[in-house]
C-alpha positions, 0 to 999 in steps of 0.5 A: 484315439485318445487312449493311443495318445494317452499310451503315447504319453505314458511311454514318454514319461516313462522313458523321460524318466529312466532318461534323466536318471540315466543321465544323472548316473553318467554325470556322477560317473564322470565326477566320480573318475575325475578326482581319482586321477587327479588334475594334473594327470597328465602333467605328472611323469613318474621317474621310477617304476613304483610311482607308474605302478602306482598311476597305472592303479590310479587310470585303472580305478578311473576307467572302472568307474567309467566303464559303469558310466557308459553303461547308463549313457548306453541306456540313455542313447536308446532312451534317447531314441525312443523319445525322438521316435514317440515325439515324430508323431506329436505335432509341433515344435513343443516336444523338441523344445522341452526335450532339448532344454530337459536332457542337456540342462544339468 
């Protein structure tokens, strides 16, 4: 039994890590896409068709930088899961607090 519960707690910390990790990449994703467009993106309408070429590059290189993005939010929602799976089996209220206050902090 307390090597299951220390098995428990291993995989738990385990996916806590790649969790946060993967949360920190989708935030620096974000704030990586955001200055690429600028911010007033949407308040800007090209008069020409150079200056729509040269927003559509813009949109282009933001949404690449997203694309990357979803791919860690990806791997944070089934390390997500996979907390909230492991933390049904620990008693008490403890385990949501910490995970609540621990993922959407930032």
């Amino acid at each position: 039994m307390l090597r299951e519960a220390k098995h428990r707690y291993a995989d738990m910390s385990g996916a806590w890590a790649k969790l946060c990790e993967a949360r920190d990449k989708v935030f620096s994703g974000i704030q990586e896409a955001a200055p690429v467009v600028g911010p007033n993106a949407e308040a800007e309408v090209p008069t020409d068709i150079t200056q729509a070429t040269l927003a559509l590059d813009k949109v282009r290189r933001a949404l690449d930088v997203l694309r990357k993005a979803k791919s860690s939010l990806d791997v944070m929602d089934g390390k997500t899961q996979l907390l909230s799976r492991l933390g049904q089996e620990m008693p008490g209220s403890l385990f949501w607090t910490i995970f609540a206050v621990g993922v959407f902090s930032k």
